[in-house]
Rosetta silent file (secondary structure, phi, psi, omega in degrees, C-alpha in Angstrom):
SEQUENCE: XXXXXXXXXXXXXXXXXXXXXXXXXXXXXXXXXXXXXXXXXXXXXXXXXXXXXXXXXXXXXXXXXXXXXXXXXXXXXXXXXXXXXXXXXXXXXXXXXXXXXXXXXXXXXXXXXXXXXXXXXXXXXXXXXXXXXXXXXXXXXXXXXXXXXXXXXXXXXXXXXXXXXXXXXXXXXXXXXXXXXXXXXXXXXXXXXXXXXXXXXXX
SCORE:     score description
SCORE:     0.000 S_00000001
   1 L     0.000  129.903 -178.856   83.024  117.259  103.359 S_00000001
   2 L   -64.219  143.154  168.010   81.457  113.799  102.414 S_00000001
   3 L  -108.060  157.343  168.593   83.757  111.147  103.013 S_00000001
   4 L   -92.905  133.401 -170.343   83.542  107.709  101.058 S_00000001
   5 L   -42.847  123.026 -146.377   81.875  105.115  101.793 S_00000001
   6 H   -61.962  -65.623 -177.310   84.609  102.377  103.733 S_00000001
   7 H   -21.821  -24.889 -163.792   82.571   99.662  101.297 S_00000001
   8 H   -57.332  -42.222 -170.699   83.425  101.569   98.132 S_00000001
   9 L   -84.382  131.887 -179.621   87.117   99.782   98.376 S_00000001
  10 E  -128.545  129.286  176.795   87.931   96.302   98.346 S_00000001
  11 E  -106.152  133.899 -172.484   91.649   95.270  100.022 S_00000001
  12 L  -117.977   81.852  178.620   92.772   92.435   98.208 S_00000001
  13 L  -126.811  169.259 -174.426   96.110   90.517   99.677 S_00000001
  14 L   148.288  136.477  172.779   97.621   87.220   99.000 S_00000001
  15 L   -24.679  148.627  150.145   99.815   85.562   96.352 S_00000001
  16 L   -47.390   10.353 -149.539   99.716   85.654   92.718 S_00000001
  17 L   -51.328   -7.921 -173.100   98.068   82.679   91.208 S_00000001
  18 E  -163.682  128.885  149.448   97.573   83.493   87.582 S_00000001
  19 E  -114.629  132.774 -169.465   98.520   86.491   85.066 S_00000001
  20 L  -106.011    4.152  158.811   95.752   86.172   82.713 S_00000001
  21 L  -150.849  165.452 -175.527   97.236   89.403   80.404 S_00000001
  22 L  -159.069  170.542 -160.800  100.700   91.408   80.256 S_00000001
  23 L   -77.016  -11.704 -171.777  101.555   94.559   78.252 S_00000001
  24 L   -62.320  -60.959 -170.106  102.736   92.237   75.446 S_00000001
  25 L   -57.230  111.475 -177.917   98.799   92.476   74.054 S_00000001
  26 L   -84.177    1.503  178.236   97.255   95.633   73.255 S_00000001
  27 L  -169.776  115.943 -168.965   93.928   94.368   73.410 S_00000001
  28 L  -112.681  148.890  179.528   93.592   91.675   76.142 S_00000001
  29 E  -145.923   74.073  171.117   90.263   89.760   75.523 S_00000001
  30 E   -88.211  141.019  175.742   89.493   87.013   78.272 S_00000001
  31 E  -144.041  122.542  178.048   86.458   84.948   78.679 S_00000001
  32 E  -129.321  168.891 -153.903   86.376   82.662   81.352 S_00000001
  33 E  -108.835  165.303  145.843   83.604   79.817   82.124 S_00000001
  34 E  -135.965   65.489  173.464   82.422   79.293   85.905 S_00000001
  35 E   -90.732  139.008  176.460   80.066   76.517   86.543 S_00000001
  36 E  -123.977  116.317  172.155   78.669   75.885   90.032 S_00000001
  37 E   -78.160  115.821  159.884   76.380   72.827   90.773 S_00000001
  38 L   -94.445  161.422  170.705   74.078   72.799   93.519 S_00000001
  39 L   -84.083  148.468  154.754   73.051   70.356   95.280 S_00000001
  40 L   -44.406  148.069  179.688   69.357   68.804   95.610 S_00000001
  41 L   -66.406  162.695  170.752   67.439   69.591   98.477 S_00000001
  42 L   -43.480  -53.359 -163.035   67.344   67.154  101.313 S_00000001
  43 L   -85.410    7.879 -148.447   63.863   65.855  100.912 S_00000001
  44 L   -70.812  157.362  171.184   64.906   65.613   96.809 S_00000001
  45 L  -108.718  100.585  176.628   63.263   62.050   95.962 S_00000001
  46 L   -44.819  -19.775 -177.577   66.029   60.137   93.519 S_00000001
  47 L   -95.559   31.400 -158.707   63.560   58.470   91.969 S_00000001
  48 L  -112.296 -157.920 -136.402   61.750   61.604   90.423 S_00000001
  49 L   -82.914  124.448  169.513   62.849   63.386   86.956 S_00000001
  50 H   -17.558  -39.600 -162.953   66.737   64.226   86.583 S_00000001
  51 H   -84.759    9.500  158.653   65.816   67.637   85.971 S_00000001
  52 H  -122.101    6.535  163.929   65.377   68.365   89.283 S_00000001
  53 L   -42.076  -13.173  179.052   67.970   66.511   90.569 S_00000001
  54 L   139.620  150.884  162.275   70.088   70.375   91.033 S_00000001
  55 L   -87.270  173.961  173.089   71.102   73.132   88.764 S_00000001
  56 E  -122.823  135.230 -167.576   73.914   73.957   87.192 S_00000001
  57 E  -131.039  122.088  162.533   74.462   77.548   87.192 S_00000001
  58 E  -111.517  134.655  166.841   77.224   78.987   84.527 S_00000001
  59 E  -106.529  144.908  175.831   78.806   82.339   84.466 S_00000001
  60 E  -116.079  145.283  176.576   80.834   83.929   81.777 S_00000001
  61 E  -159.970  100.611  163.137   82.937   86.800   82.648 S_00000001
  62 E  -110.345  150.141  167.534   85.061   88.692   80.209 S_00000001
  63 E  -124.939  141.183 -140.460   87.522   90.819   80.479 S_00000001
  64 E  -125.985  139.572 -172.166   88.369   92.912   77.611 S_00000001
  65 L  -122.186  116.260 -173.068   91.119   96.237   77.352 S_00000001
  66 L  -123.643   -6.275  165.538   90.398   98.689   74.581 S_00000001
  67 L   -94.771    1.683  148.206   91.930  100.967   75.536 S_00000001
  68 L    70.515   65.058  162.436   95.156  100.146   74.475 S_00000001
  69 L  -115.025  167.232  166.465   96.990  100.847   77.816 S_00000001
  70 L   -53.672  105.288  176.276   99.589   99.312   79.983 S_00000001
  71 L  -143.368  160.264  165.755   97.842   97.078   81.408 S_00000001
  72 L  -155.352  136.665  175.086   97.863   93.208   83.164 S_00000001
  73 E  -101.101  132.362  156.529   95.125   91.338   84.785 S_00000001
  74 E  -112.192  157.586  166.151   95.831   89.241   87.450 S_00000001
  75 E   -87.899  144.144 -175.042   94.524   86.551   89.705 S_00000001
  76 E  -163.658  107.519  173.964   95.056   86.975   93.545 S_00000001
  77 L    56.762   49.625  176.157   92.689   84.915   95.787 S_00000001
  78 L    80.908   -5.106  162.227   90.078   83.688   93.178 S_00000001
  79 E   -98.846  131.475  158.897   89.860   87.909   92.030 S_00000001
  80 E   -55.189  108.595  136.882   90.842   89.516   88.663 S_00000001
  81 E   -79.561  141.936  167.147   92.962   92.469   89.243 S_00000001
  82 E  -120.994  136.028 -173.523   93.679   95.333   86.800 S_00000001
  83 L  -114.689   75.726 -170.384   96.895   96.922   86.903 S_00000001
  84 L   -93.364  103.485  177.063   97.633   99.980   84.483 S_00000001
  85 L  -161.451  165.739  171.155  100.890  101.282   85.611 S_00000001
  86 L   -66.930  -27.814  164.072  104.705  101.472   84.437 S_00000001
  87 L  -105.137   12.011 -175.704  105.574   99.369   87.062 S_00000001
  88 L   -87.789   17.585  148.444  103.557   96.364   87.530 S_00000001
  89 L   -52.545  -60.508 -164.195  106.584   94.923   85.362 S_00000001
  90 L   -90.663   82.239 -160.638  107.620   93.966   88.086 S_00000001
  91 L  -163.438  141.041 -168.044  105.457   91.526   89.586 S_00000001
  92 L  -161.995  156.000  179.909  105.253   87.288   88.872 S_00000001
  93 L   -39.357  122.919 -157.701  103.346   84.517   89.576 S_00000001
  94 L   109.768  -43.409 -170.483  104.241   84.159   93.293 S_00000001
  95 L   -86.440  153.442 -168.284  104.653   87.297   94.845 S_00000001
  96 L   -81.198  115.688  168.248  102.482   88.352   98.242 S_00000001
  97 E  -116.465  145.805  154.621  100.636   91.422   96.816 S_00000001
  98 E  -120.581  139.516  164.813   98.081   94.048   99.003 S_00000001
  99 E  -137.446  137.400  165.390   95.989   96.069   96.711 S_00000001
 100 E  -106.414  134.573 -153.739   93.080   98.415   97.211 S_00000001
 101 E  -137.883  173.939 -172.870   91.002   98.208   94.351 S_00000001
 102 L  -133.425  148.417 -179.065   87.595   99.609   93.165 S_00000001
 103 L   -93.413 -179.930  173.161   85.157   97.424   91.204 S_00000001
 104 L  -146.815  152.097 -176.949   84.364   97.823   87.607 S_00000001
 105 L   -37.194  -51.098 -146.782   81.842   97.214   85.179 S_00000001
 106 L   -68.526  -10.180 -167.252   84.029   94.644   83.172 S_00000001
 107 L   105.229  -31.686 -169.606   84.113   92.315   86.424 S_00000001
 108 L  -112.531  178.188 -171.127   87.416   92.416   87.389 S_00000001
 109 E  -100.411  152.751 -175.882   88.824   95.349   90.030 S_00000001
 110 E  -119.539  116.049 -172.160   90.847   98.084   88.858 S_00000001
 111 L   -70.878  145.131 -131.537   93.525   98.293   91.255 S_00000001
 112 L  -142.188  -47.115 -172.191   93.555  102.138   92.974 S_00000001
 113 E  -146.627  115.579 -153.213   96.831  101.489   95.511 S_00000001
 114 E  -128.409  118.941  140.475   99.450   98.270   94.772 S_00000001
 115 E  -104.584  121.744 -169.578  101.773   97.131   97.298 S_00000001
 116 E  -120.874  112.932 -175.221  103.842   94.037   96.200 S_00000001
 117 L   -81.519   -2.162  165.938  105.360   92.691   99.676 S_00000001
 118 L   -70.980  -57.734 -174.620  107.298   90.565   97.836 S_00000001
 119 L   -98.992   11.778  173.767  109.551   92.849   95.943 S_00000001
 120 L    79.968    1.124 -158.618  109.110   95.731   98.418 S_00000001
 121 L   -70.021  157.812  178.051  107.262   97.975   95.522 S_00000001
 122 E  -167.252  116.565  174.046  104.379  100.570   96.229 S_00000001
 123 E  -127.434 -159.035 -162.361  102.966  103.149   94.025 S_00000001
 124 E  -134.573  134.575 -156.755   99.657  104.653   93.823 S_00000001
 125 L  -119.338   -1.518 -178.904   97.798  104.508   89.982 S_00000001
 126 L   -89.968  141.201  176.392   95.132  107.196   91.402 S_00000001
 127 L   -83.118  149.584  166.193   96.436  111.018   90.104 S_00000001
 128 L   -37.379  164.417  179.963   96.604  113.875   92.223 S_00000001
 129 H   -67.914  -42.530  167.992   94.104  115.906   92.975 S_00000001
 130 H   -69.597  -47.773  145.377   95.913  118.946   90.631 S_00000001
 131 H   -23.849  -55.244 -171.142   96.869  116.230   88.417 S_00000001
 132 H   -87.542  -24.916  176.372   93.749  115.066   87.641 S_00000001
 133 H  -100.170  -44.717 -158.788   91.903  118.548   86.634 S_00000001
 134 H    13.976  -52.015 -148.757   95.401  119.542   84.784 S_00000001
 135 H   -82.089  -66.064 -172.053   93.338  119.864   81.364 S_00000001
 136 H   -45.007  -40.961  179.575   90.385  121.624   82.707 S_00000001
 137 H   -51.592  -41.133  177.930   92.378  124.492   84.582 S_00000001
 138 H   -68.424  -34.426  166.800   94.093  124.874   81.192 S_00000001
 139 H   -69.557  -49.432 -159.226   91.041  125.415   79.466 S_00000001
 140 H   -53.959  -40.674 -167.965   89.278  127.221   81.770 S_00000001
 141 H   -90.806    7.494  155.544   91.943  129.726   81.940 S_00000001
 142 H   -54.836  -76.618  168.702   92.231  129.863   77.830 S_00000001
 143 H    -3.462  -78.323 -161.289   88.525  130.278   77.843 S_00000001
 144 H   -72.549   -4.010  160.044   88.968  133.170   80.492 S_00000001
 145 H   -71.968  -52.939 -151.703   91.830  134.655   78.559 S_00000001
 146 H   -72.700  -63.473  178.190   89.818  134.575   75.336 S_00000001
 147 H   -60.804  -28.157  171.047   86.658  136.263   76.540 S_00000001
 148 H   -60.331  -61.502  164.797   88.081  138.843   78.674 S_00000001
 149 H   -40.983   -2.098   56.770   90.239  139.650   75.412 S_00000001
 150 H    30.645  -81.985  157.517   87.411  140.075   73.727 S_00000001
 151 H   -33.949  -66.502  162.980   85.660  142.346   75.970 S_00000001
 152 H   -47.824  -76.776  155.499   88.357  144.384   76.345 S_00000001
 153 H    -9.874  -32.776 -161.379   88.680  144.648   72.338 S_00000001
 154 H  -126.532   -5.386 -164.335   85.386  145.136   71.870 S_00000001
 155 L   -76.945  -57.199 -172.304   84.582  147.440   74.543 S_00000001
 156 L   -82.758   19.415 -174.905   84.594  150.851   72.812 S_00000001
 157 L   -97.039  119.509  153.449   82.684  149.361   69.491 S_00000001
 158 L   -83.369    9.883  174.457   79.494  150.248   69.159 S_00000001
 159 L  -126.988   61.267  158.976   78.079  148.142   67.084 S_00000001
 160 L  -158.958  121.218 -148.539   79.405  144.468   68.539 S_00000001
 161 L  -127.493  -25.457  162.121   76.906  143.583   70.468 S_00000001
 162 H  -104.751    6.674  167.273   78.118  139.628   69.237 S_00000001
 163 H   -75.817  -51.824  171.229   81.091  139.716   70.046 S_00000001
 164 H   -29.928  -56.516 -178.368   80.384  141.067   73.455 S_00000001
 165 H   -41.827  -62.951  164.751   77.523  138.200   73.666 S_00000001
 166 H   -46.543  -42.476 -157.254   80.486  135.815   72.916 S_00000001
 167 H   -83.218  -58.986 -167.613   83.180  136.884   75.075 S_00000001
 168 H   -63.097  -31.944 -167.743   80.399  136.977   78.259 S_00000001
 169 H   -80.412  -30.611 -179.538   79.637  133.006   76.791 S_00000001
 170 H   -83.576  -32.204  171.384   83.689  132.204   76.994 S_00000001
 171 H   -83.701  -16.721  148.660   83.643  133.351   80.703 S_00000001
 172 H   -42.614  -91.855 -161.894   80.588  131.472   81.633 S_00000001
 173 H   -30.553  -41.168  154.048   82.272  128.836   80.188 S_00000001
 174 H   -34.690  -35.953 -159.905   85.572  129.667   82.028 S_00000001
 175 H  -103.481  -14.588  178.744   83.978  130.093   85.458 S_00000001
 176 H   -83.503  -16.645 -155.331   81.802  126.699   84.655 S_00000001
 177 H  -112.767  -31.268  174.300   84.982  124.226   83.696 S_00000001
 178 H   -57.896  -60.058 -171.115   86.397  126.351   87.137 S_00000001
 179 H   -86.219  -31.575  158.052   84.112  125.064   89.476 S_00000001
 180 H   -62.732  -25.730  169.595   83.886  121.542   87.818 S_00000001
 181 H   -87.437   -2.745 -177.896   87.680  121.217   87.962 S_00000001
 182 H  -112.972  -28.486  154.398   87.721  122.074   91.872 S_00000001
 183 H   -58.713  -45.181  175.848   84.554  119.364   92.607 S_00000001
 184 H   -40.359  -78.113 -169.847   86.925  117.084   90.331 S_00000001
 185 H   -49.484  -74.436  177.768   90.291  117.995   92.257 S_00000001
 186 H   -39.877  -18.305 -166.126   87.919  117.741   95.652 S_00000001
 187 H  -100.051  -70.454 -157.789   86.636  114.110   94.380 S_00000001
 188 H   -53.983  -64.379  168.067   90.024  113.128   93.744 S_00000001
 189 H   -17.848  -47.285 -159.158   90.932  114.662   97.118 S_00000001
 190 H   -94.215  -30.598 -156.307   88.770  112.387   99.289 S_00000001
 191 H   -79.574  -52.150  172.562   89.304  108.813   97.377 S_00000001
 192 H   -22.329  -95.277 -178.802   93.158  110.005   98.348 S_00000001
 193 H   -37.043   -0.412 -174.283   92.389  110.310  101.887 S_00000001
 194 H  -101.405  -63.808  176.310   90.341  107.245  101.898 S_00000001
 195 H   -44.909  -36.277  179.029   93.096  105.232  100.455 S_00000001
 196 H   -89.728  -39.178  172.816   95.897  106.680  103.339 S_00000001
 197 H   -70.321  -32.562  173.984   93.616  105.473  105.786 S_00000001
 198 H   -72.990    2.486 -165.033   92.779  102.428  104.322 S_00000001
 199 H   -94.735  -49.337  168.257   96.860  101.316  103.542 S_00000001
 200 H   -53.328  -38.118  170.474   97.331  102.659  107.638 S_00000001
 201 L  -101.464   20.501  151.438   95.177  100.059  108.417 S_00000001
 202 L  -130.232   25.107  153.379   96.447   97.274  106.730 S_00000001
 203 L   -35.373    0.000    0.000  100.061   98.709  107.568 S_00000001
């Protein structure tokens, strides 16, 4: 079984400095500015054209929630956390957080495992492995209800030759949504086990 890469995770601890959204907002939309000046090189000659004198390099970085979840981004040692959970009420400017987090397109990290060492709290926002396939297992075994019923139904007609076709196409499908919910569940499985080692070592 592959294990994941140590790198994949980034542990984040350290105060609180900023909540830049809270669940009041159903669609959090931040844009923040960053400019960083370099300096001229050593050898730069002051008396030549300003425009080499250094750049200025600006970054924009928004962060934007559409999906219209619980959610609050925070700051916690110059990084944007995202925190979609029922209980990340309970959390304020101030409190000593550890988080193992994942990046994300949007820029900021979507926090994966949140201890707040302040208020003693600690859940986990990744779902079980059984949890996490839930839907597919139910379909699969509709699916594999439907076509076998089918089969069965159809078995002493001699002329259904489409149903039959169907009913073998709902148990492909059945036995396909089967083996994708147990790589899923197995996926799920590993980031777990990645996460209890990485929380043991910053126990």
């Amino acid at each position: 079984m592959a294990m994941i890469a140590v790198t994949h995770f980034k542990a984040i601890f350290g105060p609180v400095t900023r909540i830049l959204g809270s669940h009041d907002t159903t669609d959090i939309s931040i844009t923040e500015h960053t400019t960083t000046r370099h300096e001229p090189h050593p050898g730069f000659d002051p008396n030549a054209s300003h425009l080499h004198a250094g750049n200025t390099h600006t970054e924009t970085h928004t962060f934007v929630n559409t999906a219209r979840e619980f959610v609050m981004l925070l700051e916690v040692e110059g990084r944007t956390l995202k925190l979609a959970s029922n209980d990340y009420l309970a959390v304020a400017v101030g409190d000593t957080v550890r988080a193992i987090c994942e990046p994300n397109p949007n820029g900021q990290l979507v926090v994966l495992d949140w201890h707040n060492v302040t208020r003693g709290i600690r859940f986990r926002t990744l779902p079980s492995p059984l949890a996490g396939v839930a839907a597919q297992i139910i379909w699969s075994l509709a699916l594999l209800a439907a076509g076998c019923g089918m089969l069965f139904g159809f078995a002493q007609a001699a002329d259904a030759l489409f149903p039959r076709l169907v009913a073998i196409a709902l148990v492909m499908a059945a036995a396909i949504l089967a083996v994708t919910a147990y790589r899923g569940a197995d996926r799920l499985s590993q980031r777990h086990a990645e996460l209890d080692r990485l929380t043991g070592m910053a126990a």
